[in-house]
Phi, psi and omega in degrees: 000136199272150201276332169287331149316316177273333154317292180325313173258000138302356178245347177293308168320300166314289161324335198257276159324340178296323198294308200289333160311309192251023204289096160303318188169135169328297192305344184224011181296091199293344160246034154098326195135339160333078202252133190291161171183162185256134205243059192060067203072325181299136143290094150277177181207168206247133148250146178317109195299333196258022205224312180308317182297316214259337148325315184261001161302289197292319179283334167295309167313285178333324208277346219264313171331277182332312217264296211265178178262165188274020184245036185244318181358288183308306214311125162214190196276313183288314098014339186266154194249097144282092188210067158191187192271311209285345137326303184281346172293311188291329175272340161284318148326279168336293204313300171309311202281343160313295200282001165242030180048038195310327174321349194259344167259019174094358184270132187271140179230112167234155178267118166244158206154160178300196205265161169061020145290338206089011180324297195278339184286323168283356174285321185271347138338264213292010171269317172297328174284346166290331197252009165297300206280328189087045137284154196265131192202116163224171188224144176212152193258175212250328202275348194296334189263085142236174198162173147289163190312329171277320187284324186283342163303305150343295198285313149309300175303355181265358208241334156332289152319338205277165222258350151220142165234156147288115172230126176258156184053049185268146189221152170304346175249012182292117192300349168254075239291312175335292179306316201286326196305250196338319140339298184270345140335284188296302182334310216270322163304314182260354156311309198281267175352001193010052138330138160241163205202117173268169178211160172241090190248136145269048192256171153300198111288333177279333169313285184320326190279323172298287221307313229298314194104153201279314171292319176279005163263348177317301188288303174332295197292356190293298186278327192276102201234123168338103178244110163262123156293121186227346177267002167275073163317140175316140154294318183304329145275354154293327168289344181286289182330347169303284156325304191228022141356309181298002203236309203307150175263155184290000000 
């Protein structure tokens, strides 16, 4: 490294700390992240490593905003209450298929359980720890694709390429045999794209293996691995029993 070189970035450096002593917040920050310094006379400029951090923040948080719905936002892994084993099983699981990306190799994770287990709250985790991570990730709820025939197509194909998806709350009763099509499309496209794909279910496992049909669970079962909840009352009637605690006699 050439000495002028090595001037050049001690004084950026030197500038960049002077900046960061009296540095109120990225959020109040008056030149953008622009941080000034003199350069063989010149005046130049630096941007700011930490205005950088929280930028590539904001575009993540955005990206994560775009994939879930907003009463999804919050759901993360530090957050989710594992308070039964088969909890604590799930959520450790999610955590492995997060932290080693299994999705780029094609590996499937779906949750089955009743309804208020946490299911869909570790799917929208782990699509927010994908787009953490720089993975391309969306989550959809199953009964949300409706349309004419060209939009749930329209809707699939978009969902084709990306490199994880969630689909949530998928059931045997969903009424709309298109979406089950197309579904099973997208499942069988991203099996052969060695795609990974979460699911949600409150089936069983023999349910579920029925719903799927014996070829595309044939491709399913290569890759896929199953977590049932099974030790879990809904939190949604815990949270009701809560509410009306005030009914109880002393």
């Amino acid at each position: 490294m050439s000495e002028t070189l090595k001037n050049s970035l001690s004084d950026q450096k030197l500038a960049v700390d002077k900046c960061r002593e009296s540095c109120g917040g990225p959020q109040k920050c008056r030149t953008g992240g622009l941080v000034e310094y003199m350069e063989n006379g010149i005046t130049s400029r630096v941007f700011c490593p930490v205005m950088e951090k929280y930028l590539r923040q904001i575009k993540i948080q955005q990206k994560i905003m775009n994939a879930l719905p907003k009463n999804f936002w919050d759901r993360s892994f530090e957050n989710f209450i594992s308070r039964t084993p088969d909890l604590k099983a799930a959520l450790t699981t999610a955590r492995k298929f997060s932290e080693k990306k299994a999705w780029k190799i094609g590996a499937n994770l779906v949750f089955l359980g009743g309804y208020g287990t946490g299911k869909t709250h570790l799917a929208a985790a782990i699509v927010s720890d994908a787009i953490s991570r720089g993975s391309t990730a969306a989550f959809v709820t199953s009964t949300s694709l409706t349309g004419s025939i060209q939009e749930i197509s329209a809707r699939f194909e978009d969902l084709k390429t990306i490199e994880l998806v969630a689909i949530d709350d998928v059931a045997v009763e969903q009424e709309n045999k298109i979406v089950m099509q197309k579904m099973f499309e997208l499942i069988n496209y991203r099996y052969e794209a060695e795609l990974g794909t979460v699911m949600t279910s409150n089936l069983n496992p023999k349910e579920f293996k029925d719903l799927m049909g014996e070829r595309i669970w044939d491709r399913l079962a290569e890759r896929v691995f199953i977590v049932y909840i099974q030790d879990a009352e809904s939190f949604r009637k815990q949270k009701r029993d809560e509410y009306v605690d005030w009914l109880r006699e002393e």
